[in-house]
FIGUKE-608942 format. One record per residue: residue in one letter; x, y, z of N, C-alpha, C, O, CB in turn. Coordinates in steps of 0.02 Angstrom, whole numbers, plus 50000, padded with zeros to 5 digits. Glycine has a CB too. Layout:
BEGIN
AXYZXYZXYZXYZXYZ;...
# end
This chain:
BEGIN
X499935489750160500065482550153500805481150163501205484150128499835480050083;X501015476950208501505473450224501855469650156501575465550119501255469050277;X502565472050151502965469350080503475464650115503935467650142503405476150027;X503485459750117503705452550149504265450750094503975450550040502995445950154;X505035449150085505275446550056505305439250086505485438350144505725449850044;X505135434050042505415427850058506015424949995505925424549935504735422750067;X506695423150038507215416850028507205411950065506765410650105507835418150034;X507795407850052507895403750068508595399250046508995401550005507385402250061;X508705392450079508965388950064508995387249976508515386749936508765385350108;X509855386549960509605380949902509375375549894509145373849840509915379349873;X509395372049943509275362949939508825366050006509065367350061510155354949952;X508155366849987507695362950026507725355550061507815351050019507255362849987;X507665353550122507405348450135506645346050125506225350550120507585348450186;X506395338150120505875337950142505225341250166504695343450144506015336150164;X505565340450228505115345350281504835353150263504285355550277505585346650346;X505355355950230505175364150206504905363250141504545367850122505855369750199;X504985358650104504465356350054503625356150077503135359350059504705348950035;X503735350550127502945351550154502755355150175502135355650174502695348750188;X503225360750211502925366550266502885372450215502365375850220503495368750342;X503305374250171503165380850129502485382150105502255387850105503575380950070;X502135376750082501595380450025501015382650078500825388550080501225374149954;X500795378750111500195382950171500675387150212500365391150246499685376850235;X501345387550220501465392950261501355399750197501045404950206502315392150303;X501585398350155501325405350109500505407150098500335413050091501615404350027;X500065402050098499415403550105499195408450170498815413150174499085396950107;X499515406050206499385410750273499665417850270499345422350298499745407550338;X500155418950243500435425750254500145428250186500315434150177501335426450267;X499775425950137499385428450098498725431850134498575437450114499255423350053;X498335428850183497915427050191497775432150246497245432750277497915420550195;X498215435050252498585438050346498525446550300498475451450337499925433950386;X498525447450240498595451950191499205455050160499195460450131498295456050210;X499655451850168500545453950153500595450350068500385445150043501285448450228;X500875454850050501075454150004501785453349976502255457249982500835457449989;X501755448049949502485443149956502615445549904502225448549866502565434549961;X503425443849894504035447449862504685440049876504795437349930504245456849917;X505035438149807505335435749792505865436149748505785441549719505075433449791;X506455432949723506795433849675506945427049626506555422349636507335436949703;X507315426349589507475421649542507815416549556507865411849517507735423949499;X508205416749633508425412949650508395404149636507855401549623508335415349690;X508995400049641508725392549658508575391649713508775394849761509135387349649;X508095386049716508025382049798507255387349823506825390349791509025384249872;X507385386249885506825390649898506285393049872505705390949872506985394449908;X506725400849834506315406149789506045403949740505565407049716506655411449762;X506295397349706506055394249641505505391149664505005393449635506545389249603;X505345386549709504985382649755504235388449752503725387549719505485381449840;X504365393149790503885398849804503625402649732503055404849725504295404349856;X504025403049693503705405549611503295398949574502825400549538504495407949548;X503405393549579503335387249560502455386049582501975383949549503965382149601;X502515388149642501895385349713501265391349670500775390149634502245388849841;X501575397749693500955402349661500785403249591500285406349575501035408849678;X501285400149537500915401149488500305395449453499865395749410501395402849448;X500635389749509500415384249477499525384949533499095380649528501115376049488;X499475390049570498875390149614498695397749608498325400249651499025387549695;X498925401249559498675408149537498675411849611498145414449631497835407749494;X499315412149656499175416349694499655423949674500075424049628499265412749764;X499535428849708499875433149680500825433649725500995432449783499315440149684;X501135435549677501885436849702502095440149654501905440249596502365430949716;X502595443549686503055448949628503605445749649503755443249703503105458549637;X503965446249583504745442849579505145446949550504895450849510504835436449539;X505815447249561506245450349535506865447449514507325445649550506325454349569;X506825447249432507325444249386507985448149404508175453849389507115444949306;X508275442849440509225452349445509545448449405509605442549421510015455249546;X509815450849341510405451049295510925454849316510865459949350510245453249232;X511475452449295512005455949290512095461949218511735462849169512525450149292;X512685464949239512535469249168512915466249104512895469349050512795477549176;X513315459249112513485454949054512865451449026512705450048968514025449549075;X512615450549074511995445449071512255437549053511895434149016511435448149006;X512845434849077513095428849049512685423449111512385418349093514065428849044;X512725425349172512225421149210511505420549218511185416449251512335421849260;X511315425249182510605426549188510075423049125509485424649123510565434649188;X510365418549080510075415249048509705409549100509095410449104510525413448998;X509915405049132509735398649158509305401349217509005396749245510405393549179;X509175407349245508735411249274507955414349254507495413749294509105415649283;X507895416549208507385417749187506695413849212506515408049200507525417449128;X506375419149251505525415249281504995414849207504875419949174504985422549358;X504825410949198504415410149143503635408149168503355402849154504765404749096;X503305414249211502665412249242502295411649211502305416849178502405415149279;X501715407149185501125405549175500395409549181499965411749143501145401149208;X500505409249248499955414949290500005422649282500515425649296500055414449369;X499385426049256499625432749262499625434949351499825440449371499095437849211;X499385429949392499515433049461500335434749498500575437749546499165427749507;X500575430049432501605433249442501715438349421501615437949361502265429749401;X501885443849435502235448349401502855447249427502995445049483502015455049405;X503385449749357504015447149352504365453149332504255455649277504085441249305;X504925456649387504995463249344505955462049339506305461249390504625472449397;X506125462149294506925462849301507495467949294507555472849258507115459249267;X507895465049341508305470249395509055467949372509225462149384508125468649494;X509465472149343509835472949324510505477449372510595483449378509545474349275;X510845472049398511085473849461511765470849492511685465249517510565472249503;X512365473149496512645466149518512645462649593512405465649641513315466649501;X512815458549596512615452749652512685454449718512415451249762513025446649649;X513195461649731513315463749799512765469849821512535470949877514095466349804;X512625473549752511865477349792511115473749781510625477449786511705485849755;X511025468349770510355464749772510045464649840509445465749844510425457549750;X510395463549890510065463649971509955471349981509485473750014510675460150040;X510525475749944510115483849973509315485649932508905489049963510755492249944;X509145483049858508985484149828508355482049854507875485849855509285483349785;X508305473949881507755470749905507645477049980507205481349979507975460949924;X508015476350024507945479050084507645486550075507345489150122508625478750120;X507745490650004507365495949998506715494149985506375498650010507595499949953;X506305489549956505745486549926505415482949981504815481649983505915482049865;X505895481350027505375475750089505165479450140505365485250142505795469050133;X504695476950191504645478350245504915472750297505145473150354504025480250249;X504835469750272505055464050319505505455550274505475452050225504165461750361;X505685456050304506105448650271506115441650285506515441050331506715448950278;X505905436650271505845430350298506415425150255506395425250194505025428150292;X506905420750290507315416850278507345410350313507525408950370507775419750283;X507005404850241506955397950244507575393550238507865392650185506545396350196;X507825389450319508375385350334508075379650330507535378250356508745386250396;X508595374450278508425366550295508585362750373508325357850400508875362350239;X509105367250393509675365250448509955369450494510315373550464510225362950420;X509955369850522510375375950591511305376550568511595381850580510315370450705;X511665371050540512165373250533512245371150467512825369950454512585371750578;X511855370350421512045372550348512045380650314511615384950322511555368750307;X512645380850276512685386750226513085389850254513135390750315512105390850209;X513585392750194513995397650233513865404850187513645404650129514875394950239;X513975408850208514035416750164514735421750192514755425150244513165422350184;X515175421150151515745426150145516125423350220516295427550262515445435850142;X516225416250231516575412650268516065411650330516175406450361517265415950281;X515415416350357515205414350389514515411450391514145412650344515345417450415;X514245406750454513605402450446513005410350402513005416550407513275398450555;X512735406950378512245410150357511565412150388511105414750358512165407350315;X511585410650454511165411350495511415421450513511155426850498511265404150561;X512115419050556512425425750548512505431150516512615436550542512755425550547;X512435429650440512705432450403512085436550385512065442650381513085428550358;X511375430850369510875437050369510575441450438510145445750430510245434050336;X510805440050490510445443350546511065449350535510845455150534510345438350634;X511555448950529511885455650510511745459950467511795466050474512395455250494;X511455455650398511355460950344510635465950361510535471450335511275456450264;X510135462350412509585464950414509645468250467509105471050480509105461250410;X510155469450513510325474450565510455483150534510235488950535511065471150603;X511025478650506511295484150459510875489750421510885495850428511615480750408;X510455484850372509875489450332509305490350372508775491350341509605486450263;X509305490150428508535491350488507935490250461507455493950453508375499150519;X508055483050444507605480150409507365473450469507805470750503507965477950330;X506625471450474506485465750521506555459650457506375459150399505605466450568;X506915455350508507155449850488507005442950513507405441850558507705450750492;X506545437350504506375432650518506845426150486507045426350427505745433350504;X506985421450526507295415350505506865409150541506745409250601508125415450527;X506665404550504506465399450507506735392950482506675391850421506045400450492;X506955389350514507215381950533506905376950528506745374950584507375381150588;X506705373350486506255366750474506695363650439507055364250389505535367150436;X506465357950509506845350750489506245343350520505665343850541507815350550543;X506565338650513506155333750535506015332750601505465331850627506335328650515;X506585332950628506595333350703507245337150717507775336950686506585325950742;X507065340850772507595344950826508175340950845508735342650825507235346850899;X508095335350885508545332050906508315321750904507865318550877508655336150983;X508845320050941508535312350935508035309450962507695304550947508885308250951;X508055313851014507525313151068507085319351099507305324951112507875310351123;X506475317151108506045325551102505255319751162504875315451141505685329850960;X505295321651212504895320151265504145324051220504105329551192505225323751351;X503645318951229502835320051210502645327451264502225331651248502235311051237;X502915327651307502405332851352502975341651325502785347451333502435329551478;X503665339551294503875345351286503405348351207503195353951191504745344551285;X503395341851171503155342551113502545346951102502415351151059503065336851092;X502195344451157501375345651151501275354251192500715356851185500855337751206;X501635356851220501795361551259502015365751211501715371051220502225360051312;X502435366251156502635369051111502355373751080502075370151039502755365851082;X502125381251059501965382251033501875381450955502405382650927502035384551057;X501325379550905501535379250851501435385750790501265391450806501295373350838;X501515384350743501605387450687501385385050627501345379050615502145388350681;X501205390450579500855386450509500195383250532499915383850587501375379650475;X500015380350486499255377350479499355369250511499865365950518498945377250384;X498735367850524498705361550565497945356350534497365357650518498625364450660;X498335350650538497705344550494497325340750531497705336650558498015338550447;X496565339450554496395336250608495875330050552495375331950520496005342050676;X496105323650552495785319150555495425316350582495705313550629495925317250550;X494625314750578494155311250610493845305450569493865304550508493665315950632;X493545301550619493415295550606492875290850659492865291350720494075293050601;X492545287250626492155283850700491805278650671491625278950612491565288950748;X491705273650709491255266750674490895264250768491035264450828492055257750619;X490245261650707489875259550768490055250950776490185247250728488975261450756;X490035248550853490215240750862489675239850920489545243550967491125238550887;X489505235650908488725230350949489115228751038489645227251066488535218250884;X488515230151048488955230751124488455226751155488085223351119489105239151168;X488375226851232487905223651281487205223851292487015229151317488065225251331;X486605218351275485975219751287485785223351208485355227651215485905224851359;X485975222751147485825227151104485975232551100485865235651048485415227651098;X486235234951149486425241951149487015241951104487305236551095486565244851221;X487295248951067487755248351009488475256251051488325259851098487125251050906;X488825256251032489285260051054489765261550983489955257850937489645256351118;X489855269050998490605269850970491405270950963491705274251006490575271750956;X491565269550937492155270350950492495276450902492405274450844492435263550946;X492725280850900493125286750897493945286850879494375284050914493025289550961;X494085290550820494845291850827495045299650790494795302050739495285284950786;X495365301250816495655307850799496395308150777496785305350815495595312050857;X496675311150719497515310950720497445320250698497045322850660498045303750642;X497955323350737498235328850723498805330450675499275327050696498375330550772;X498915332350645499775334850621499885343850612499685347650569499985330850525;X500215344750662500335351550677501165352650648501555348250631500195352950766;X501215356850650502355360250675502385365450713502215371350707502995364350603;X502705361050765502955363550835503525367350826503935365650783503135358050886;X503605373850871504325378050859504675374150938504395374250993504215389450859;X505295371350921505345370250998506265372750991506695369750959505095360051033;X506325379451034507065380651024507025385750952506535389150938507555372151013;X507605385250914507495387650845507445383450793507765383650740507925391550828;X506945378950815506805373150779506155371650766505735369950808507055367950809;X506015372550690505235370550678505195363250659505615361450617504875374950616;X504655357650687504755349750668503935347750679503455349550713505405344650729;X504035344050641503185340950654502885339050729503215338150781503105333150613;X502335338850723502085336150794501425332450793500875335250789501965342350845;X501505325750796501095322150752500625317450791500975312450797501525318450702;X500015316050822499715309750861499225308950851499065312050801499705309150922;X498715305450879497975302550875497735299750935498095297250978497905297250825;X497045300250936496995298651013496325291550994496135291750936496665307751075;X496065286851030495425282751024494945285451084495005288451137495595274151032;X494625283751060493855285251115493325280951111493095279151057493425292251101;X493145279451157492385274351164491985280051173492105284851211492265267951237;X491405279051130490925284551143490375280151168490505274851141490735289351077;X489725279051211489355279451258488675281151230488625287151239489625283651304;X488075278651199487655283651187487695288651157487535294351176487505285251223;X488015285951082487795290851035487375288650981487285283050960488335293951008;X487145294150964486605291850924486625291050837486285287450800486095296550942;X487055295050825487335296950736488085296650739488465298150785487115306050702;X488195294850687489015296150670489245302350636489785303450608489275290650622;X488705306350644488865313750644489105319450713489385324850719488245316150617;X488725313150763488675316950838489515312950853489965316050881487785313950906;X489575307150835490445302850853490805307250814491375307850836490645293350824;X490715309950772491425311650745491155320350771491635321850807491645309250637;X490805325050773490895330450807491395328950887491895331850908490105333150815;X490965322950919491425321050990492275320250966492735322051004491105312151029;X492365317850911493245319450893493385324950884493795327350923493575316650833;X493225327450853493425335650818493275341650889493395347650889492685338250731;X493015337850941492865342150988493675344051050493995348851072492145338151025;X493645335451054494315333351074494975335051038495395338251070494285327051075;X495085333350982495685336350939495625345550956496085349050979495555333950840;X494895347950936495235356050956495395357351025495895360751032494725362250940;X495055355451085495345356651166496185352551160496565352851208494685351451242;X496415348451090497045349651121497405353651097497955354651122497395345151128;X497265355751061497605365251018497395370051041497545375551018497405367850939;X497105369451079496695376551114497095381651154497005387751154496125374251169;X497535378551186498205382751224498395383851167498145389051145498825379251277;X498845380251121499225383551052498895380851002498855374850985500045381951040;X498605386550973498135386150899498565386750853499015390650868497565391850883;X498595383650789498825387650740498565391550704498015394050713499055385350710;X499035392650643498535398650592497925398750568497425402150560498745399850534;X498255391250558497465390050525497375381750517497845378250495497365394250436;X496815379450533496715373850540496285371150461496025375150422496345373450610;X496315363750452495975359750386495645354150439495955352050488496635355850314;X495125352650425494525345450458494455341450404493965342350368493625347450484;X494865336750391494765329050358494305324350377494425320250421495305325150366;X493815324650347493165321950371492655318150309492475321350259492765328450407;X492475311250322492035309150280491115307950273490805303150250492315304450277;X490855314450304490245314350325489965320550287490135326150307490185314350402;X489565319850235489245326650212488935330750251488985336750238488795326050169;X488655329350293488375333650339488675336550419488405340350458487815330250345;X489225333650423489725338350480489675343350486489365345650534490335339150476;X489945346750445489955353350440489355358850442489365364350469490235353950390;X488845355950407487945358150414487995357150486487915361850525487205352350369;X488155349850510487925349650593488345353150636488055354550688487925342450625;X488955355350633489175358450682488835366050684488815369450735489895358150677;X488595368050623488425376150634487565376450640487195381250640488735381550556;X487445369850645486645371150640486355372750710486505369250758486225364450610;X485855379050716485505380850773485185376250795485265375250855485125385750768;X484835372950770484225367650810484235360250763484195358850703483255371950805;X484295356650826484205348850803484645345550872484725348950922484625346650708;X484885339350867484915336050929485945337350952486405338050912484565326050913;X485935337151005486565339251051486735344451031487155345150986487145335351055;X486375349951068486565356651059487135357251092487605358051053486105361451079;X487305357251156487815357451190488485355651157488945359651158487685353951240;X488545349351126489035347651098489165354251022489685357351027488885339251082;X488795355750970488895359250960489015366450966489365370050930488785357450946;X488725367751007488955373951055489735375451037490055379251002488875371951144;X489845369751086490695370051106491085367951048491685369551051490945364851171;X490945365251007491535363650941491515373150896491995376150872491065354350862;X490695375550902490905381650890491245385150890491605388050849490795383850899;X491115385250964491585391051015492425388851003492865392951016491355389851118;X492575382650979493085382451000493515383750910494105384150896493165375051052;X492875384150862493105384750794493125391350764493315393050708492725380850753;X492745397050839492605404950804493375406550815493635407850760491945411550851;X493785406850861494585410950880495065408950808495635411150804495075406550971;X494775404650752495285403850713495155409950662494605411950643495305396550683;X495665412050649495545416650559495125411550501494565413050480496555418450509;X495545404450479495135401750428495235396050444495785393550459495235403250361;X494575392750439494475385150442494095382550389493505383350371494135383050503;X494775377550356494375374350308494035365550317494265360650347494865374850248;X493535366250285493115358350289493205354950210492935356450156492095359450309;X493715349550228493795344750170493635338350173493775334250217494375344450149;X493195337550103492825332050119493085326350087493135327050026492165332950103;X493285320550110493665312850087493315307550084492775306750112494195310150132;X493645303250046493365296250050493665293550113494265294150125493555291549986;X493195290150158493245288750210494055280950221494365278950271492395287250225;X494075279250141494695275150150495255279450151495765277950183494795269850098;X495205284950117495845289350111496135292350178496705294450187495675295450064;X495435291950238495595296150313495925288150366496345288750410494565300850359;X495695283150350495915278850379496505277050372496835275050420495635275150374;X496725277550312497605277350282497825282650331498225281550377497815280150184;X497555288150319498055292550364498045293150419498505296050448498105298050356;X497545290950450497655289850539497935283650555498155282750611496945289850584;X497955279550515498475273450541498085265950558497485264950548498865276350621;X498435262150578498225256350622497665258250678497755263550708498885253650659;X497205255150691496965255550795497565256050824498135254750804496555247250841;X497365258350876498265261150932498125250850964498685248950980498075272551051;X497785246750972497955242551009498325240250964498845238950994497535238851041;X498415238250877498955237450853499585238750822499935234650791498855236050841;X499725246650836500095250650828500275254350839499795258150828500125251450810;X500745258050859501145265550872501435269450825501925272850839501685265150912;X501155269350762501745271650709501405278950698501025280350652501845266150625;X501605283450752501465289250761501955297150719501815303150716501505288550836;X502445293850697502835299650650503115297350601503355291650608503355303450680;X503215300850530503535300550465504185301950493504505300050444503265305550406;X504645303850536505345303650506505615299450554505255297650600505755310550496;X506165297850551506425291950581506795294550638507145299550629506845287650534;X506755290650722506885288750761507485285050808507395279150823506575287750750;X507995287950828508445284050863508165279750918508355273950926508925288050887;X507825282050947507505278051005506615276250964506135279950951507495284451095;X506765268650956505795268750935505415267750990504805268850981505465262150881;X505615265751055505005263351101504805271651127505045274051179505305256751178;X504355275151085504105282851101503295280651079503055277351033504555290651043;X502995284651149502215281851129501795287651095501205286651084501765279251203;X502105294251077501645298051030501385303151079501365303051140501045293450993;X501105309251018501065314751060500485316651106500465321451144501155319451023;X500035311951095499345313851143499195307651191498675307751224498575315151091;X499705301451198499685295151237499725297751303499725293851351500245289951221;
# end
């Protein structure tokens, strides 16, 4: 089993707020076994997340041998899935101490040029220390956005990372001759790595659907569409926000009507490790997909120098 140290930043941003806790589900999930310390920011964040969700982590309390800083430190876990062992150590061998205990190391940035360590960026400073101790060393960068401006087709091209949220939705409207039609909407929220930059990647698409018959068969036709557009870059692991009890029965069921269509939402749901089906009140999925696109574009949470941007699947 893979022994993963995760740090990080003291001052989390936002963004690594939202992105930490399913990114640790995944590397749980992947079978690594995470490793932390007492740290603020970050490491506190990550002791905080698993005890309050009973996942397992080992932590390591480092005192000094006064012990005058190590009062306002102390992990006080809840969960017996924490173990908490303390390390009595001073502050310049803690990275050899970890680097004997890890296999690998992961380091959470709010910012590309925040932090300094011993005069230099801290970006530097740990890719040296993990050279040094021939230790593999990961750094990750989450922020809101990369830059001011970020073109839809570089976005969508991007490979992503972490887990990804697909919203569906569909209502039937009276159309020509009695005949009835639907209409369809899908919103994604993925994080795109673009550069050394992890940032959301966020859109929704509408659809007229044609002859359908259930609003089980309209909203499989979304969820079919949202996965062909992750299908070049999947993430770890995907969640289906969906307000239909029986979705999920219908996408895996052998026999009953549009086989074909389920076929292919299959096929396109076996290449993941884990897919979860969560089930909502259908007002709670409409909040989060937004307006109809004919009266709106309000396609991302963080803010924009340029607003006339039409979103990532337009």
């Amino acid at each position: 089993m893979t022994v993963t140290y995760l740090t990080g930043t003291r001052y989390p941003s936002s963004a690594l707020k939202y992105f930490l806790p399913e990114y640790l589900e995944i590397l749980l999930q992947r079978g690594e076994s995470l490793l932390t310390t007492n740290k603020p920011g970050v490491d506190a964040l990550i002791v905080r997340h698993c005890d309050q969700h009973n996942l397992p982590l080992q932590v390591y309390e480092f005192a000094c041998d006064s012990g005058d800083d190590f009062r306002n430190r102390r992990v006080k876990a809840k969960s017996e899935t924490v173990q908490v062992q303390r390390v009595v150590s001073p502050s310049w061998q803690r990275f050899r101490n970890l680097a004997d205990r890890a296999d690998k190391m992961i380091f959470f940035h709010a910012g590309k040029t925040r932090g300094t360590c011993y005069g230099m960026p801290t970006l530097t400073a740990f890719e040296l220390a993990c050279q040094k101790r021939g230790i593999d060393g990961e750094q990750l960068i989450v922020q809101r956005q990369q830059k001011a401006w970020v073109s839809e087709t570089e976005l969508r091209s991007s490979p992503t990372i972490g887990a990804a949220h697909i919203f569906v939705n569909s209502r039937f409207v009276p159309g020509l001759e009695g005949k009835r039609h639907a209409i369809g909407h899908f919103r994604i929220e993925t994080w795109r790595r673009i550069g050394e930059i992890i940032q959301p990647g966020e859109g929704r698409r509408e659809f007229v659907l044609p002859g359908v018959s259930s609003r089980e068969q309209a909203l499989l036709h979304m969820l079919h569409q949202a996965l062909l557009e992750l299908d070049t870059n999947r993430p770890q692991r995907i969640t289906i926000h969906h307000w239909s009890k029986r979705l999920q029965a219908a996408a895996y069921a052998k026999k009953g009507d549009y086989p074909e269509l389920r076929a292919q939402v299959r096929d396109l749901l076996d290449p993941y490790p884990q897919v979860i089906w969560q089930y909502e009140n259908q007002t709670d999925i409409l909040h989060r997909i937004g307006k109809p696109i004919s009266q709106g574009q309000e396609l991302w949470y963080h803010k924009r120098k340029i607003q006339a941007y039409r979103g990532l699947y337009q």
